[in-house]
N, C-alpha and C positions, 0 to 999 in steps of 0.2 A: 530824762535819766539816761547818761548812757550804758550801751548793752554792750557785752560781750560774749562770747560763745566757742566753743570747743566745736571742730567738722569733724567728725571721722567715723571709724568703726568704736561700737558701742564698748567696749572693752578698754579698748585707747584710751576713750576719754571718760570713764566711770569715776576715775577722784578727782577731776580737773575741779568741779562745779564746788565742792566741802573744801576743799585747799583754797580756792580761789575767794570764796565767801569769807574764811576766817580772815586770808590778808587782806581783803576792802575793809571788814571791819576793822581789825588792826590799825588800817589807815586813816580810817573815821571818813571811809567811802563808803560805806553799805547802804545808808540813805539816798545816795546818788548813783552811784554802778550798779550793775546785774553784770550775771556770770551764770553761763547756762549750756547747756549739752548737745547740740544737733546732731543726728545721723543723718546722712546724707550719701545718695549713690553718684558713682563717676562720672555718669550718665546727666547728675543734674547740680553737679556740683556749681561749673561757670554760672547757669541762670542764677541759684540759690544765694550765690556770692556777691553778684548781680544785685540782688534785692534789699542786699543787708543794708547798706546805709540810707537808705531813705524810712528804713522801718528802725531807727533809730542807734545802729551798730557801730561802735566804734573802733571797734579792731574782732579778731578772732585770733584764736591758735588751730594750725590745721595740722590734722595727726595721717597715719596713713591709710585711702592709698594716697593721698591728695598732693603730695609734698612738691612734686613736680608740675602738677596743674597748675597751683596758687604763683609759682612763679613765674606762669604760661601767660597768664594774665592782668598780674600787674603793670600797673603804669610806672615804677618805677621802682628799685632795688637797692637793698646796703652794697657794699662791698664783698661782703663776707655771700650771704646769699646767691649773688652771681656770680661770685666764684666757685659756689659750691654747686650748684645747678637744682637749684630746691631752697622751698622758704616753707617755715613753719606758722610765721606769724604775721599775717596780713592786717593793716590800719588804714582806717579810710579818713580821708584826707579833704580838705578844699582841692589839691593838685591829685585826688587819684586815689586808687589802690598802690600803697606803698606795701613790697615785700622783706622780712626781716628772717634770720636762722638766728635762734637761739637753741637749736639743739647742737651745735658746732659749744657754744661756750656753755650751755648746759653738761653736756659730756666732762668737761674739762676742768669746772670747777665740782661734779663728785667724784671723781679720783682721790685715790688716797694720796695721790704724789705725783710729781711732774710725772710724763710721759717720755720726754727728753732722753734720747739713747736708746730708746727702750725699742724691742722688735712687735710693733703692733702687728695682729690679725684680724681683720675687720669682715666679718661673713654676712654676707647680704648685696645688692646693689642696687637697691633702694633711695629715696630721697634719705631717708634717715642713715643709712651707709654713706652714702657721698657728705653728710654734712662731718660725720663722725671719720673718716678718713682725711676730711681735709682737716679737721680740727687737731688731730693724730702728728698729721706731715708739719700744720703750721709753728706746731708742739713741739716737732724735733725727734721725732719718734721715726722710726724706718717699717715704713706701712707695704702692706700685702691686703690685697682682697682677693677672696674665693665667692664664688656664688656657683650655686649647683647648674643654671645656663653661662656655662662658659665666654660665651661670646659676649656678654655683657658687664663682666668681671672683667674681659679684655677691653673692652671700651670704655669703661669708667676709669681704670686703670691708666688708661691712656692721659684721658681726660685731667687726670688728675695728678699725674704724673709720679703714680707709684708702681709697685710692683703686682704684678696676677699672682696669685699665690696659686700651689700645688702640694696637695698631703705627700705624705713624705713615700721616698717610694718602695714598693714590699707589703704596701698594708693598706685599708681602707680610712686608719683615723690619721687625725694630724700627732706627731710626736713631740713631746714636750720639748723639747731643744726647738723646733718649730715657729715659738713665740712666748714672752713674756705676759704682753698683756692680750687678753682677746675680747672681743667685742661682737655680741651677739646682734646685729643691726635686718637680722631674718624674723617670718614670723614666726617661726618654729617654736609651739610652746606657746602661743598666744590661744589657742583652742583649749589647751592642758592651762594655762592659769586661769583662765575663766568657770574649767568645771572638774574639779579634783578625780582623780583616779580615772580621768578618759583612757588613759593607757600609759605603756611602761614607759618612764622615763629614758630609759638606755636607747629603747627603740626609736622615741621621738629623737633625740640627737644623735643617732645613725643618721638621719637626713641629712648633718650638715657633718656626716664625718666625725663628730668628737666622742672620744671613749672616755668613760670617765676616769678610767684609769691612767690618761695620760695629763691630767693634773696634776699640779705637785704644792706645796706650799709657797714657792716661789711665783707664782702666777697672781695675776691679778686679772679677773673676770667679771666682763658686764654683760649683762643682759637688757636690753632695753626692753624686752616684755614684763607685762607683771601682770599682777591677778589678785584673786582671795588668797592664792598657797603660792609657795615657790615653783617656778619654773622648771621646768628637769635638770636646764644647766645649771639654775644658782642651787638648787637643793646637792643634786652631786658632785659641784664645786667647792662647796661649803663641808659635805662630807672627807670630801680629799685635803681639807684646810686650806685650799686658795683664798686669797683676801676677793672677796665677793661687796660688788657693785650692782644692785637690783635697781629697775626700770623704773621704780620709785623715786630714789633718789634722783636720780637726771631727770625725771618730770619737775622734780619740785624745783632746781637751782634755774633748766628752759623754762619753767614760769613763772617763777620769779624774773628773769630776764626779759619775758615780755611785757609784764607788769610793768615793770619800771618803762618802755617806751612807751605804754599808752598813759600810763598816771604820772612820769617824771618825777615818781618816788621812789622811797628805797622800800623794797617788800620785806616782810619779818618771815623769812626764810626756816628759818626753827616753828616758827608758828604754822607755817604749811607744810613744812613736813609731818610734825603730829598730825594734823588733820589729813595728811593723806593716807597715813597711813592708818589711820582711827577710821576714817571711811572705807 
């Protein structure tokens, strides 16, 4: 039977295993695949990885911190993937660890609308940043990244060949003229989805600079955290009327994407989305 498995922090991957279970059944793989949840530290990540295909694994999806490890260590890469400097989705192979990003077309297909023209701001600089900027730039979008160590927003930036971004100046948050669509690729709020009422939502995104007040209806907001409750960003993005993009969503369309490289099916997309969000 082959196995598959979610690496990350325990939060990350809490609907992977209820999503992924409905679409094998759907496929009329549930008899043959498993789909299951490791946590796993930095520390033992490489060995863990290491071990998986002789204990019968046939790919994994790897969430954060992992994103730039997994492609540290494969024996070979998409395009896309090495472009971005981060893989989400490792398959073990006769020739190897092969590395894939589907959170670049994850991103891309929960949008409500092309990205094209649009002034992206991408906060974070992360494996899951870097895939979601290039996803951004490849889109046609004119990207900016912030991350609260500067030096690494300058590097990624580079890397990437977009802009570092800088809140606007006079004031501590970014102002709406600033950017159209934003993309929350921090984990800001990954502590607050997990256990409702940890603290103030305002206060939690003062971290990354946004006031909720500088939403508008015209924006379009993702958040790639999620949880039992909303986020601080997508709850007071959604109060301000932005068209709001939760962490859900783009789990469900990056796993449905890598479904289909390890089963070279089509996954029932609507069918994991219920069940992710029912989990």
């Amino acid at each position: 039977m082959p196995r598959l498995a979610v690496l990350g922090h325990p939060v990350s991957h809490s609907r992977s295993p209820a999503m992924h279970a409905v679409a094998l059944a759907e496929l009329g793989l549930a008899g043959d695949w498993s789909y299951e949840a490791i946590e796993v530290a930095p520390s033992d990540f490489e060995a863990l990885v290491g071990s998986l295909p002789r204990r019968g694994f046939a790919g994994v999806n790897v969430t954060v911190p992992h994103k730039l490890a997994a492609l540290a260590l494969a024996d070979s890469a998409s395009e896309a993937a090495g472009a971005i400097g981060a893989a989400n989705t490792l398959s073990f192979t006769a020739a190897g660890v092969r590395a894939e990003n589907t959170d670049a077309s994850g991103l891309l297909a929960a949008l409500p609308e092309s990205p094209a023209g649009r002034r992206a701001l991408v906060l974070g600089a992360g494996g899951s940043a870097r895939a979601c900027a290039w996803a951004l730039r490849e889109a046609g979008a004119r990207v900016s990244i912030w991350n609260r160590t500067a030096a690494r927003a300058k590097r990624l930036a580079a890397e990437l060949d977009v802009v570092q971004a800088h809140p606007s100046a006079g004031g501590w948050r970014w102002e709406p003229d600033d950017f159209d669509l934003l993309v929350n690729a921090t984990t800001v709020g990954l502590d607050e989805a997990s256990a409702p009422g940890a603290g103030s939502p305002r206060t939690a995104l003062k971290r990354v600079l946004i006031d909720a007040d500088s939403l508008e209806t015209r924006h379009i907001v993702v958040d790639l955290v999620y949880g039992d409750s909303p986020t601080p960003l997508t709850a007071l993005a959604r109060q301000r009327g932005a068209q709001v993009v939760d962490g859900l969503e783009v789990l469900v369309h990056q796993g449905a994407a890598s479904l289909r490289i390890w089963t070279g099916m089509d996954p029932p997309v609507e069918a994991m989305r219920r069940a992710a969000r029912a989990s």
